[in-house]
C-alpha positions in Angstrom: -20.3 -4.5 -57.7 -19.2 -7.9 -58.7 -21.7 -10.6 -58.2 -21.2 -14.7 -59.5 -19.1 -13.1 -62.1 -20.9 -11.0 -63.1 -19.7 -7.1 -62.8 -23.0 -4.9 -62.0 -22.5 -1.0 -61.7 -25.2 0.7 -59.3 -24.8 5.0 -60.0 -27.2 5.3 -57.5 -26.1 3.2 -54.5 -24.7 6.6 -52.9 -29.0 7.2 -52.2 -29.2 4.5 -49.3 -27.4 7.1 -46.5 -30.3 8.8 -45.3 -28.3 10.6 -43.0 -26.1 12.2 -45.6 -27.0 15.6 -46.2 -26.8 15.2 -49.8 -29.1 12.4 -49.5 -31.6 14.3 -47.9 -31.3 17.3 -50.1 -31.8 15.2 -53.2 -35.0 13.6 -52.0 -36.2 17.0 -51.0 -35.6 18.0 -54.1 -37.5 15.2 -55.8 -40.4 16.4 -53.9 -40.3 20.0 -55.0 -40.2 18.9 -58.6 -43.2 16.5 -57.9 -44.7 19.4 -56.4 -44.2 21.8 -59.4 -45.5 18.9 -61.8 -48.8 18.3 -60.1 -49.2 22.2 -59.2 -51.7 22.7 -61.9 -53.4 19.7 -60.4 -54.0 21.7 -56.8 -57.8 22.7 -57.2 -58.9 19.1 -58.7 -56.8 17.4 -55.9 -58.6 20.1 -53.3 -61.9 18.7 -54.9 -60.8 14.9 -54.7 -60.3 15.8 -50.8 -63.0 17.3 -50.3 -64.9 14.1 -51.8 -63.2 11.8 -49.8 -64.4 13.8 -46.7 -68.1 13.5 -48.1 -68.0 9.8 -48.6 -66.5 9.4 -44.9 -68.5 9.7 -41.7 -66.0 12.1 -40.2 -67.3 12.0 -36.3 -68.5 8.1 -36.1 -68.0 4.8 -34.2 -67.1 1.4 -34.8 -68.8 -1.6 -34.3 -69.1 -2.2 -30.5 -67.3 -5.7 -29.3 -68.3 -7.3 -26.0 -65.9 -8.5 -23.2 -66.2 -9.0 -19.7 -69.0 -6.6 -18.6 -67.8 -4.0 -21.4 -68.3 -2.9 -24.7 -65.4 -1.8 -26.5 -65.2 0.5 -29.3 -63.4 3.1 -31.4 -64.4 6.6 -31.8 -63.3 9.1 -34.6 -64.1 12.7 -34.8 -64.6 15.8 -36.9 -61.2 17.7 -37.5 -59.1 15.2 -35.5 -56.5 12.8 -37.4 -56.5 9.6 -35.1 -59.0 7.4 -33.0 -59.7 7.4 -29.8 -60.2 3.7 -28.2 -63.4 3.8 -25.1 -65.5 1.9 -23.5 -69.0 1.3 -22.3 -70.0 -0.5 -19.5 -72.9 -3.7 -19.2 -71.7 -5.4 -16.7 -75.7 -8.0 -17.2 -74.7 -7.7 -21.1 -78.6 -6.0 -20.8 -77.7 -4.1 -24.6 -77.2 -5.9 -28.3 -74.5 -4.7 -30.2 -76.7 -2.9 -32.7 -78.4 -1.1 -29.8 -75.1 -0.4 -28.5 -73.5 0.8 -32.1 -76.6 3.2 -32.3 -76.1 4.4 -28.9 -72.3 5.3 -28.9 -72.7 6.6 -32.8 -75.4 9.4 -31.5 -72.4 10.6 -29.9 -70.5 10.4 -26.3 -72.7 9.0 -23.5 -72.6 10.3 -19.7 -71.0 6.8 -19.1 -68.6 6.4 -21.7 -65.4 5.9 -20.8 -61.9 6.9 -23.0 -59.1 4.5 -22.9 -56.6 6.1 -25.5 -56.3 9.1 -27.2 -54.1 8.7 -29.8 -54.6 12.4 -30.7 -53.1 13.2 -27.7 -50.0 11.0 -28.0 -49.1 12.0 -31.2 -46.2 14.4 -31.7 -45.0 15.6 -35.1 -46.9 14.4 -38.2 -46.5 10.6 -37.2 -48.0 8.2 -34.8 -48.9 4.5 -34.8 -50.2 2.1 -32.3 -48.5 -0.9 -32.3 -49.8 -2.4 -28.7 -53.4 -2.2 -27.2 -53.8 -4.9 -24.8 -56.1 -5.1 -21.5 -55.4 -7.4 -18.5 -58.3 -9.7 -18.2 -60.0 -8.2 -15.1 -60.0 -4.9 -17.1 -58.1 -2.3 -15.4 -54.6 -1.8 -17.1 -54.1 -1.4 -20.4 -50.5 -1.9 -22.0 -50.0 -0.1 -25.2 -46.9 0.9 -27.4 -46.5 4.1 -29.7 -44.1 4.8 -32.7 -43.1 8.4 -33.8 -41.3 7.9 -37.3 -42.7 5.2 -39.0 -39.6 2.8 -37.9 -41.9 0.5 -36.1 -39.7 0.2 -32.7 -42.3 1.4 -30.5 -42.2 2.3 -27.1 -44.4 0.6 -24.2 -46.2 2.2 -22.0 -48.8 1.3 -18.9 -52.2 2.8 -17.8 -54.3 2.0 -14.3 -58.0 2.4 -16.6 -59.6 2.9 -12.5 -57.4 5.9 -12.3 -56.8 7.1 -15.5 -53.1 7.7 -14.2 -50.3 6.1 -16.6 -47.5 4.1 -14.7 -43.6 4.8 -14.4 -43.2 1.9 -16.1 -42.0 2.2 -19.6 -39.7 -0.4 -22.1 -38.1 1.0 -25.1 -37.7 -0.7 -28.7 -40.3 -3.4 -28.7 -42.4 -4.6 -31.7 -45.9 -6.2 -32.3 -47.3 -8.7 -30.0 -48.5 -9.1 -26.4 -50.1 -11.2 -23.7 -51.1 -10.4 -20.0 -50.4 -13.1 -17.7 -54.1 -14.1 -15.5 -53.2 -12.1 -13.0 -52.2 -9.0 -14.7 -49.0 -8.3 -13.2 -46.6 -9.9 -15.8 -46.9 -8.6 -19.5 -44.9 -10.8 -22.3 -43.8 -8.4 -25.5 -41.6 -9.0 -28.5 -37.8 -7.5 -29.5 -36.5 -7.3 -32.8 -32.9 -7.8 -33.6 -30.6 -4.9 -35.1 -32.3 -5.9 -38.7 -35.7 -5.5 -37.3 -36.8 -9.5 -37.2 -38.9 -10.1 -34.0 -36.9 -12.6 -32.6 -37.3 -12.5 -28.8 -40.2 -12.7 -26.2 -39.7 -10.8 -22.8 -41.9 -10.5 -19.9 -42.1 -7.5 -17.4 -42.7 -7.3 -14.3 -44.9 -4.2 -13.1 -42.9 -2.1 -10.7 -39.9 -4.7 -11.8 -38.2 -6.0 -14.2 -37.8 -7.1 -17.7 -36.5 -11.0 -18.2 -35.9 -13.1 -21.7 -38.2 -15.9 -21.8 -37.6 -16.9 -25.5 -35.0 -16.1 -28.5 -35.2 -16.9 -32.2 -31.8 -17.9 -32.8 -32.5 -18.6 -37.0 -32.2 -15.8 -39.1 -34.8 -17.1 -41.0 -37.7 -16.9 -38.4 -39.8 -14.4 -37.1 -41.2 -14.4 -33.5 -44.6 -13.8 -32.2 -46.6 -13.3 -29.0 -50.4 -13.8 -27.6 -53.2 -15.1 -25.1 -55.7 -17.9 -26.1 -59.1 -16.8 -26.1 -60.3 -18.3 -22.7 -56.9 -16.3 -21.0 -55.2 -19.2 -20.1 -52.4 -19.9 -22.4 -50.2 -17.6 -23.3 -48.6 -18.7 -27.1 -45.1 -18.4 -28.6 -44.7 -19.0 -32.0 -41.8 -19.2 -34.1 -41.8 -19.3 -37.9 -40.4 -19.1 -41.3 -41.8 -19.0 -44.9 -42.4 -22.5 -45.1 -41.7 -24.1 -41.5 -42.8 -23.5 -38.0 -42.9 -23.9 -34.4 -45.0 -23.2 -30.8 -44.9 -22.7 -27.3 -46.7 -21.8 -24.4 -46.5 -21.0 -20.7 -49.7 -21.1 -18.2 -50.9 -17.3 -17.6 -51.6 -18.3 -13.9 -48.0 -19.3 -13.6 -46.7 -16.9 -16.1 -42.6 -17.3 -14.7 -42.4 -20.7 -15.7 -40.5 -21.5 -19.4 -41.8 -22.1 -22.2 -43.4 -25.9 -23.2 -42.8 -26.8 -26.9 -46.6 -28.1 -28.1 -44.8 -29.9 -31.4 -41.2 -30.3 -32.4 -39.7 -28.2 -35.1 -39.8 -29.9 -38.2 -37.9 -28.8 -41.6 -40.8 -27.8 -43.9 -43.3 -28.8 -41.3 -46.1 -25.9 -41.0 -48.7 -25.8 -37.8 -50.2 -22.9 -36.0 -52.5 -23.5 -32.8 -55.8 -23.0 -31.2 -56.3 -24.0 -27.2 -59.9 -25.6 -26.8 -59.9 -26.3 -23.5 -57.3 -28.8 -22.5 -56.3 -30.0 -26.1 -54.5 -28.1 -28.6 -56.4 -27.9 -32.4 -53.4 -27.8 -35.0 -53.6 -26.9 -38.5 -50.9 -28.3 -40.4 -49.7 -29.4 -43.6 -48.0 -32.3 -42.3 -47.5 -35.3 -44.5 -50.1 -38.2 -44.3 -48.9 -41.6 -43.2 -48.6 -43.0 -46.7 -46.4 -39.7 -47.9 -49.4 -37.9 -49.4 -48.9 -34.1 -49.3 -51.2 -31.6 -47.3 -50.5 -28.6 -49.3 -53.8 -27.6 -48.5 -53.4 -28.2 -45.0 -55.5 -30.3 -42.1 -57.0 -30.1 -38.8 -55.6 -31.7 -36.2 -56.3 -32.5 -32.2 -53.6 -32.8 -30.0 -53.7 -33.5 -25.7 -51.7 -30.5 -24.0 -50.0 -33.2 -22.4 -48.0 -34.3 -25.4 -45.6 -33.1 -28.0 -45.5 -36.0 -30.0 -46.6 -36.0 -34.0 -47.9 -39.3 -33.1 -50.8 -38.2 -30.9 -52.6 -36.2 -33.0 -56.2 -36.8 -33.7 -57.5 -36.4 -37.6 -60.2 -33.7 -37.1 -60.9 -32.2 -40.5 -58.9 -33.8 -43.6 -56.9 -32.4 -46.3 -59.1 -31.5 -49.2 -57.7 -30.5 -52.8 -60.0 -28.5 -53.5 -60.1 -26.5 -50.6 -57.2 -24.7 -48.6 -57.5 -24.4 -44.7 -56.8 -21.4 -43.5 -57.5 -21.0 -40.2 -60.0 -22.1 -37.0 -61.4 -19.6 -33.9 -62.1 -21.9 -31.2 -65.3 -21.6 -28.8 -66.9 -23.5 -25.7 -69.3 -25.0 -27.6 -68.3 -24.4 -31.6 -65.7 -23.9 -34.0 -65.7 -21.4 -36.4 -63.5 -22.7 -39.9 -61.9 -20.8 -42.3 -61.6 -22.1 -45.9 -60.8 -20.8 -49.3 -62.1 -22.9 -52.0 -60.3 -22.9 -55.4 -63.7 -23.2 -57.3 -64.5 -19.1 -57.2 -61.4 -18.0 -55.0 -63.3 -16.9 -51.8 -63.1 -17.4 -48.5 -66.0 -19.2 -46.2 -67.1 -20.1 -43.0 -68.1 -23.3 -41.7 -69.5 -23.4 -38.4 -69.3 -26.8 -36.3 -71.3 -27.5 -33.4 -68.7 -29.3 -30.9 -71.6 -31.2 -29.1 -73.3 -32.9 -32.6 -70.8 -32.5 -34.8 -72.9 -31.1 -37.1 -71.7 -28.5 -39.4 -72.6 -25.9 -42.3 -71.2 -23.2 -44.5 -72.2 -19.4 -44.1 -74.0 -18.2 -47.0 -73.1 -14.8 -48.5 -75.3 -12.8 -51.1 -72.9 -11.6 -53.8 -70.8 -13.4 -56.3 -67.5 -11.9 -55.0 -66.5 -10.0 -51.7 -64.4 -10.4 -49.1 -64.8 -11.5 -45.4 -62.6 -11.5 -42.5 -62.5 -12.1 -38.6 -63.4 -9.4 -36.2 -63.0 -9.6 -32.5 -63.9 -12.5 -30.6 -62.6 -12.5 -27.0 -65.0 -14.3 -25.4 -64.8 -17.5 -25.1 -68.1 -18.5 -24.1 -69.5 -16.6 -26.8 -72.4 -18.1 -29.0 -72.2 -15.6 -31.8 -69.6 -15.3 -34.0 -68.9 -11.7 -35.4 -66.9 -11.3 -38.9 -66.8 -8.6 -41.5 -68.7 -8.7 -44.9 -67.4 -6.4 -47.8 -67.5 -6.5 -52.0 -66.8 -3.7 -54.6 -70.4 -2.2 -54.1 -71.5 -3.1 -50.4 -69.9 -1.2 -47.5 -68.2 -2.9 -44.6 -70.5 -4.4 -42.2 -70.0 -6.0 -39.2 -71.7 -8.9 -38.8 -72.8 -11.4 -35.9 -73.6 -14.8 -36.9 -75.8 -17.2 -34.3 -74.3 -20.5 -34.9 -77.3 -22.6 -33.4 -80.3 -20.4 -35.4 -77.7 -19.8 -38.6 -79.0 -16.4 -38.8 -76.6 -13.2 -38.8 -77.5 -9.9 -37.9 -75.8 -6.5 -39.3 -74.9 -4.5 -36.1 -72.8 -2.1 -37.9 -71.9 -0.5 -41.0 -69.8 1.5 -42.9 -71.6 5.1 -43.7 -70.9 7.2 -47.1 -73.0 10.4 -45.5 -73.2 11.5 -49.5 -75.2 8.7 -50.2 -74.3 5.2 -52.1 -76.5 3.1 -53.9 -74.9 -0.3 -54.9 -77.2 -0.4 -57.8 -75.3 2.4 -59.4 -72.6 0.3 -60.0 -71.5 -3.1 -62.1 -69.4 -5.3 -60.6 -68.2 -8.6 -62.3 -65.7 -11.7 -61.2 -64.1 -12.1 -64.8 -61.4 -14.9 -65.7 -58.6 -13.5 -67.6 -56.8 -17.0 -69.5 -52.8 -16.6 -68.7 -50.6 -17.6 -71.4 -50.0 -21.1 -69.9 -53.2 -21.5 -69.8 -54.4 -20.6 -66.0 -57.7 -18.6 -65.7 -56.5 -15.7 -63.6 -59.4 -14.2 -61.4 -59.8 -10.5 -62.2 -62.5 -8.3 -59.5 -64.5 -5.4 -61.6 -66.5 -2.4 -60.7 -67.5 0.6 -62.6 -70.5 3.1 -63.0 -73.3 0.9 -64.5 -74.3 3.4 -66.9 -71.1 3.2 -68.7 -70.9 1.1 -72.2 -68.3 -2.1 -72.0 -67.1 -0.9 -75.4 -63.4 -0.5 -74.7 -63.7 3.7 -74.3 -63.8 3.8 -70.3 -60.3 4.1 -68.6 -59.8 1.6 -66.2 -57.3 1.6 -63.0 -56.3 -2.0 -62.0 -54.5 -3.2 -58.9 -52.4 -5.8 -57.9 -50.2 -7.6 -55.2 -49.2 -11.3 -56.1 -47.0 -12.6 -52.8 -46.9 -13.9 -49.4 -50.2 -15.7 -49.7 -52.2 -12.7 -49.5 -55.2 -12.8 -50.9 -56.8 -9.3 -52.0 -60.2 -9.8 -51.8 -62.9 -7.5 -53.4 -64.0 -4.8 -50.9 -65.9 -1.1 -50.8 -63.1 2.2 -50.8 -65.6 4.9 -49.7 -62.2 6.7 -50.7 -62.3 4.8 -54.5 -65.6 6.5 -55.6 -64.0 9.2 -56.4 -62.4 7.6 -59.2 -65.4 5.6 -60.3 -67.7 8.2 -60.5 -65.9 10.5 -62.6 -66.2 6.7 -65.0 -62.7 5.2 -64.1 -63.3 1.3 -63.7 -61.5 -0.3 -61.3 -59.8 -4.0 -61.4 -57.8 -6.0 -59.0 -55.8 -9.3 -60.8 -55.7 -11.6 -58.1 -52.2 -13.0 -59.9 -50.2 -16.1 -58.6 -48.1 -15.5 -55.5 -51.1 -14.5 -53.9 -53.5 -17.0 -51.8 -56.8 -16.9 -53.6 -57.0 -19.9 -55.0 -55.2 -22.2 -52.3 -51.7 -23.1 -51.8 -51.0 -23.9 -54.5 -52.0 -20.6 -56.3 -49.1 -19.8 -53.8 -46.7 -21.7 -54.7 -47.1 -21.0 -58.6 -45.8 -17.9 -58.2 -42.7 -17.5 -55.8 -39.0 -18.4 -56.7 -38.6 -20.2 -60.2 -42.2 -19.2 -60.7 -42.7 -15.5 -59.7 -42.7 -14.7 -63.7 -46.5 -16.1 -63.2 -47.2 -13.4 -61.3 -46.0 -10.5 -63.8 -47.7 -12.7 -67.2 -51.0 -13.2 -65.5 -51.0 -9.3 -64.4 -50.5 -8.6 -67.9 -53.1 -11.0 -69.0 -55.2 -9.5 -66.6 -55.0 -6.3 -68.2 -55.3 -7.8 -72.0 -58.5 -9.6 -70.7 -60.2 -5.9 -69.4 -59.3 -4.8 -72.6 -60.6 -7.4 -74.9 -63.9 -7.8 -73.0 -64.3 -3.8 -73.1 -63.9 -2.9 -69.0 -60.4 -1.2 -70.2 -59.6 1.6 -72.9 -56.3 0.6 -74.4 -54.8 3.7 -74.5 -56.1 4.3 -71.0 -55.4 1.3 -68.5 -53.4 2.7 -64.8 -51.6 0.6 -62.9 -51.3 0.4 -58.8 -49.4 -1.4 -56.6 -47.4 -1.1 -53.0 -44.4 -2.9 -51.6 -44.6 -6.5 -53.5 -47.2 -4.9 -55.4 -44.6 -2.6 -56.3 -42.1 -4.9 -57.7 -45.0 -6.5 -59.5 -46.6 -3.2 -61.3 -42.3 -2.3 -61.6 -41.5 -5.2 -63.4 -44.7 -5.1 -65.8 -43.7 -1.7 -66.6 -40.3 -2.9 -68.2 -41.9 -5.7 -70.1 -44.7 -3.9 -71.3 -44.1 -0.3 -71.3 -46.7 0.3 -74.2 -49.6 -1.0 -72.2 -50.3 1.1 -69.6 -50.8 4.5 -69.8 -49.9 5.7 -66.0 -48.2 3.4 -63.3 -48.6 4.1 -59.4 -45.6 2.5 -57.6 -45.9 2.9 -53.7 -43.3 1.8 -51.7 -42.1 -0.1 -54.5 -39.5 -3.1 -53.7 -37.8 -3.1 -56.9 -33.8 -3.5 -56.4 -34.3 -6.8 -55.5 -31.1 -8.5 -56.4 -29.3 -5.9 -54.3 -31.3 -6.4 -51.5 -32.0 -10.0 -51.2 -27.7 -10.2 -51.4 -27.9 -7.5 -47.9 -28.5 -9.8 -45.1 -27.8 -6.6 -42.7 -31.3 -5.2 -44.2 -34.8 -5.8 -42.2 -36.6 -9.2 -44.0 -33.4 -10.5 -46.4 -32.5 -13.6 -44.8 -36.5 -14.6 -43.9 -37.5 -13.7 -47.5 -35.1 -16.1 -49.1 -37.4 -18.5 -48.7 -40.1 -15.9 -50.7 -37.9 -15.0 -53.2 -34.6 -16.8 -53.5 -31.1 -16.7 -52.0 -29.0 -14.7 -55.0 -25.9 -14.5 -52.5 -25.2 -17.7 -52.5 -27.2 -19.4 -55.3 -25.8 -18.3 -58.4 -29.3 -19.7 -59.9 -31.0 -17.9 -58.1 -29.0 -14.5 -58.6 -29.6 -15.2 -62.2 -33.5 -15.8 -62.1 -33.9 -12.7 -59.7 -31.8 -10.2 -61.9 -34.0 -11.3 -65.2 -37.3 -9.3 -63.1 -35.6 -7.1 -60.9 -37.1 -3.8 -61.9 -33.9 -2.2 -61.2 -31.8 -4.0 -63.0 -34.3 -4.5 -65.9 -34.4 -0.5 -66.7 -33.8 -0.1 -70.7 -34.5 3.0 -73.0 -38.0 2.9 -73.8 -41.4 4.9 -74.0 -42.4 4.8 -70.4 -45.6 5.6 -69.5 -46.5 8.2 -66.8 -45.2 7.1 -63.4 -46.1 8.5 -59.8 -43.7 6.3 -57.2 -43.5 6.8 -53.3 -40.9 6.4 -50.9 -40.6 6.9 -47.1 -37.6 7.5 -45.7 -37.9 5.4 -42.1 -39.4 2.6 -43.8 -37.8 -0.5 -42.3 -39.1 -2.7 -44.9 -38.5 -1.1 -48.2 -35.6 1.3 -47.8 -36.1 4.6 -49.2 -33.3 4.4 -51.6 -34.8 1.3 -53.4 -37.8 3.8 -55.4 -35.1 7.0 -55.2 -32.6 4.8 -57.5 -35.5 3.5 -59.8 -36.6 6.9 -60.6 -32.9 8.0 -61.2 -32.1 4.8 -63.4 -35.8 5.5 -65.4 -34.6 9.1 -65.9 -31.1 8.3 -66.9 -32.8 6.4 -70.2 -34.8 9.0 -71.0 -38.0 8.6 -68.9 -40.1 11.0 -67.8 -40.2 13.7 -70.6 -43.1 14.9 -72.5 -46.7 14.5 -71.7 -45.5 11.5 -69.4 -43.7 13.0 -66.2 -41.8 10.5 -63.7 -42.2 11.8 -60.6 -40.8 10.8 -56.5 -42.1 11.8 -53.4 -41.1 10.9 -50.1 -42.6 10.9 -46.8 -39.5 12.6 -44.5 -41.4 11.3 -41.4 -43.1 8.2 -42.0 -42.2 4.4 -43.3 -43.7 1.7 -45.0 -47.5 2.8 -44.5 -47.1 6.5 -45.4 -48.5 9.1 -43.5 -50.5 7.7 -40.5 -53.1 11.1 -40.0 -56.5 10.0 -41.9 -56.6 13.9 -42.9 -53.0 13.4 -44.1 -53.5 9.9 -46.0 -56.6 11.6 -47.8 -54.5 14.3 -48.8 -51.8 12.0 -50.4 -54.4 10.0 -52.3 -56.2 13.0 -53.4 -52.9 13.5 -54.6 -52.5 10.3 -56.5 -56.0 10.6 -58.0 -55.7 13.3 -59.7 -52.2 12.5 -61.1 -54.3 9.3 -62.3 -57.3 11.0 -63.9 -54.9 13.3 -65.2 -52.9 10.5 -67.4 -55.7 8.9 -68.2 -57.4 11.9 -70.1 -60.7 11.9 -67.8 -59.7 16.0 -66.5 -57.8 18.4 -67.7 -54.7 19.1 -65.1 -56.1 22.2 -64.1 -59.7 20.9 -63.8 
């Protein structure tokens, strides 16, 4: 193929038909070689299963959330791949949530009542949820089920008074809901022919389906939901870097849409209703052209959709990137990243005093996130709380005492003791001279002398932040002494926008130096063995660990490449393919900037494939992934093979899911099995067991 003059041959571009019998025989042969390589391997990955299954509560709960006279919840079970989503009833709210998460752990009570079964839905080895949404007076539940991976799901409607499900049913709808007030109108997202959500549709029960909004710009993805006090139902409209919103009264839910702020090139806002106003984050410019990278908060009247109305709440800060705000009747709950340690934090504000304070957290490093929070008269807030060593916990926070209370969390039935364990926040210098935050855990009886293999992780896009947290599923690794490491590289969010920014078009080479210096730094301050450093990464985190692995073959000694994104030049020229024309903002346009096309094909794993001394390399694929087509990891592998990779006491190896897509196999028994899998090809290569241990 001829691109900008430049003449490119691609062998391999006969892998993308998956419908070609050939295709599908040479994938299926890939997996029987895989198979044959990691045969020895069977009884150690048997073990590795095993442990997984004695570090998981098998039959369990999750943490019960309150709403509307219920308590809502999701039960797993001994033997049985999915969830199943139930319910309690408190109409007085007479029960805390840890009294509740005790109760409905001991086991089904006489009163519980099951909303979902996803056991029972499923059919074949594949089954995903992509729609759970209850009207607000509690009895129908609208939910949507996918089959093979594709994410097109299909939408379906249950009376929860009868148990009965209704005739109802829409075909080829993605993520993203909202019940009108009265529960007869439901509002759900299409995507186009190249899978970009780009429509919202309501349906009528017992009627039918009309277009309320549609997306017309290939670059922006379309999204769906209800404000927390059930009034507004929000339409929202965005790109990479610009965005838009909408909304419609729930009590009126056939009216069109209202715009809450024009559409402005470049211009970012999302939206939180508080109760007659609109709260906007936004990196909008100040009035004397100052930039907000870090974005502010703002306070508009419903009643206008002019930029000029909006009311200075919290102001941009340098140091410290706004991410996000829950709104309640009487606080708001803030949520910050600070670029001084790389974390995010909570600050509560009482809407009455103004008054306002950080939530404190007991470890150095860990990650925290938003759980649940329907109600909008709530005065608790309820978040999780994770790090390397401390298991998930729910946690709800009284904003007036600050006091927070564990009401559920995570159990290891084999026992874990966070003391076992040493867990660092290191700063690995990149070669321009960023400190690049590296997360650390390993067995704390192990010496920091450079002998311990070490497995380390990465991502680096999209502004997503991998924050430290416990893998019940990890310790396998870690207690047979594999330290693990995750670079928080640029092109991720951890240390603001900006952090961002550094590492995404004529920057992304950030991302794959300060991965490498990452890895120098665990070597040089003796987490890492030299000749025994693993690398892991999926989708973006595939391109990155891909495109490491051609600059620096000699320093790892295994790769993991899942759902790798690696023939990016070919791609991002596809605008046919899911997520090419939205990404171009991510990653360039190298169809029609020959810049660009340049820049792209000097990291493009792909393209970058040279005869060399790979190291060991274990690479996924599945073949209805709309995100990362199949072929993109099938071609790598053939391309790696075709100079030579692969042979000796380094295998390359491809497997593909034949039923699933971008997430792999979707059975918890099934997912174990597949990382038991990819355990013991990693302590394999990195000398800790003998193949056939």
């Amino acid at each position: 193929m001829a691109d900008h003059g430049r003449e490119r041959v691609d062998d391999w571009y006969w892998l993308r038909d998956k419908d070609d019998p050939d295709v599908v025989a040479y994938l299926e042969a890939e997996n029987a070689y895989t198979d044959s390589l990691l045969a020895a391997t069977k009884p150690l990955q048997d073990d590795l299963f095993e442990g997984i299954r004695s570090k998981v509560a098998e039959t369990d709960a999750g943490a019960p959330v309150a709403h509307g006279g219920w308590w809502y919840f999701n039960r797993t079970e001994e033997g049985r791949q999915y969830p199943v989503a139930c319910r309690l009833a408190d109409p007085e709210r007479a029960q805390r949530a840890e009294t509740v998460s005790m109760t409905v752990r001991e086991g089904p009570a006489s009163t519980e009542e099951v909303l979902l079964d996803e056991n029972a839905l499923a059919q074949g080895d594949y089954l995903a949820v992509g729609v759970f949404d209850i009207t607000p007076d509690h009895e129908l539940l609208a939910y949507a089920v996918d089959h093979d991976g594709s994410e097109l799901f299909t939408l379906r409607f249950k009376d929860l008074r009868t148990g009965v499900e209704l005739p109802d049913e829409v075909k080829g709808v993605y993520y993203g809901s909202a019940w009108s007030a009265d529960g007869g109108t439901f509002f759900y997202v299409r995507p186009d022919e190249a899978m970009r959500p780009f429509q919202v549709w309501r349906h009528q029960l017992g009627g039918g389906d009309s277009l309320v909004f549609q997306e017309d710009d290939e670059r922006f993805f379309v999204s769906v939901g209800l404000s927390r006090d059930e009034t507004r139902v929000v339409i929202r409209t965005a790109s990479e870097f610009t965005s838009g919103a909408y909304w419609i009264d729930a009590r009126a839910p056939s009216r069109e849409p209202n715009v809450i702020l024009r559409r402005e090139d470049g211009i970012e806002y999302d939206v939180e209703y508080d109760d007659g106003s609109w709260l906007v984050r936004s990196n909008r410019r100040a009035p004397d052209g100052a930039a907000r990278t870090n974005f502010a908060l703002y306070r508009l009247p419903e009643s206008s959709d002019d930029p000029e109305d909006l009311e200075l709440v919290i102001p941009h800060r340098d140091d410290v990137t706004l991410d996000g705000v829950d709104a309640f009747s009487t606080f708001l709950a803030v949520w910050e990243r600070h670029s001084s340690d790389g974390l995010a934090h909570i600050r509560m504000i009482d809407k009455a005093t103004g008054e306002e304070h950080l939530v404190e957290h007991p470890e150095p490093a860990y990650r925290i996130g938003a759980e649940p929070n329907p109600e909008w008269e709530a005065r608790a807030y309820r978040f999780s709380y994770t790090s390397l060593v401390t298991p998930a916990t729910s946690v709800e926070y009284d904003v007036r005492s600050r006091r927070g209370t564990d009401v559920w969390r995570q159990l290891v039935p084999s026992g874990h003791d966070p003391a076992r364990y040493r867990t660092e926040r290191l700063w690995a210098p990149a070669p321009d001279g960023k400190l690049v935050p590296v997360s650390v855990v390993g067995r704390a009886d192990l010496p920091l002398d450079g002998t311990v293999p070490c497995l380390l992780y990465g991502y680096g896009a999209y502004e997503v932040t991998i924050d430290p947290s416990f893998s019940a599923v990890r310790l396998n690794l870690i207690e047979r002494g594999v330290n693990f490491a995750i670079a928080h590289v640029r092109g991720g969010g951890e240390l603001g926008r900006a952090w961002y920014e550094d590492g995404r078009l004529e920057h992304k080479s950030n991302s794959f130096t300060d991965f490498i210096a990452a890895a120098e730094h665990l070597i040089s301050t003796g987490w890492a063995a030299a000749d025994r450093l693993a690398i892991r990464g999926g989708s973006a985190g595939g391109l990155l660990v891909g495109a490491v692995t051609n600059m620096r073959p000699d320093l790892w000694r295994a790769v993991v490449a899942e759902v790798p994104f690696v023939d990016v030049v070919t791609t991002m020229c596809d605008p046919s393919l899911p997520l090419t024309v939205t990404e171009w903002d991510q990653w360039g346009d190298p169809l029609h900037d020959p810049g660009a096309f340049e820049r792209m094909l000097g990291y493009s794993p792909y393209d970058n494939v040279v005869p060399a001394a790979y190291p060991a390399m274990y690479v996924t694929a599945g073949i209805n992934d709309p995100r990362v087509g199949f072929w993109e990891p099938a071609k790598w592998v053939a391309k790696l093979r075709s100079v030579g990779a692969g042979s000796g006491d380094r295998p390359l190896m491809l497997r593909t899911e034949m039923g699933a897509g971008h997430g792999g196999a979707s059975g918890r028994y099934d997912a174990w099995r597949d990382e038991a899998r990819i355990q013991a090809f990693v302590l394999w290569q990195l000398g800790v067991v003998d193949a056939q241990s």
